[in-house]
N, C-alpha and C positions, 0 to 999 in steps of 0.2 A: 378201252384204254390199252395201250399197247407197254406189253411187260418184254418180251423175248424176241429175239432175230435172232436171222444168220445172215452169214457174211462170206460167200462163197465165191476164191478166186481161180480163174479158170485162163490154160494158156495154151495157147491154138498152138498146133502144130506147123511148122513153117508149110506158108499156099491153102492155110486152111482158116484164117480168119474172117473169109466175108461166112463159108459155110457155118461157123461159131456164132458171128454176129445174126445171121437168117436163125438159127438155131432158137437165140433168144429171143428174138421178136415174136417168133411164132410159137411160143410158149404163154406170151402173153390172155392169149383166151382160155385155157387151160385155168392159167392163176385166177382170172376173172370173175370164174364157178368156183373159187373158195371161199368160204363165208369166212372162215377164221384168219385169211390170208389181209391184215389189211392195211396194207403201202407191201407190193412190189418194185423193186427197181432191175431192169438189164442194162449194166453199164461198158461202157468202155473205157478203160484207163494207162492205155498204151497201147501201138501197133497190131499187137499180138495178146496183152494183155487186157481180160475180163471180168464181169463178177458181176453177182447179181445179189442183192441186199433185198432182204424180205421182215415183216414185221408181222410180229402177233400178239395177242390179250394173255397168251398164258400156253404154258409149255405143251396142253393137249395139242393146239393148234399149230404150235411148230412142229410138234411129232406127224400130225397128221398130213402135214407140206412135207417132211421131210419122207414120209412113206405113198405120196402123191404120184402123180402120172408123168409132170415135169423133174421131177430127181429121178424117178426108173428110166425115163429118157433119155437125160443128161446121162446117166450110170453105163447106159447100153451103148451113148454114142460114143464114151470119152475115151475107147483107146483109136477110133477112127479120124477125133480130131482135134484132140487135147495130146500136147507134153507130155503132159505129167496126172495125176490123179488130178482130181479137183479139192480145193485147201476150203473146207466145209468148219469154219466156226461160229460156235453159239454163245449167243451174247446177250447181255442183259440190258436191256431198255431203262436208262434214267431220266430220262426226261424225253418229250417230245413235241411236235407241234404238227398238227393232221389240219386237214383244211377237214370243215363242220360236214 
């Protein structure tokens, strides 16, 4: 059952959105090999603006996504092609619906 997310928005430096958008794509196999990771989303929600919405059973699982090999990534790439820092909050799961 999924108790905790986050909710991370991320905004590309201007000429630097397709490299953002590749960024998150290929994060995907990374997240794939997380057992407590379960629904990630890489989204897009304007031009320049991103985010990427992840869910978990319980707050070990988001600690251990958030000290993962995709946030040290993100962390290392973001002043090469991010704005601003990345806007990381954590949030409480009230309901859901996961396919079986």
């Amino acid at each position: 059952m999924v108790k905790t997310a986050l909710l991370v928005t991320l905004e590309a430096k201007p000429g630097k959105e397709k490299e953002v958008e590749q960024f998150l794509a290929g994060a995907l196999p990374i997240v794939q090999s997380e057992p407590a990771t379960i629904a990630w989303f890489a989204i897009k929600m304007g031009p320049s603006k991103f985010g990427i919405f992840d869910a978990f059973p319980d707050e070990k699982g988001r600690q251990t996504h958030l000290s993962g090999k995709v946030a040290a990534a993100l962390m290392a790439k973001a002043p090469e092609l991010l704005a601003k820092p990345p806007s990381i909050e954590k949030i409480d799961v009230l309901a859901a619906k996961l396919p079986d």
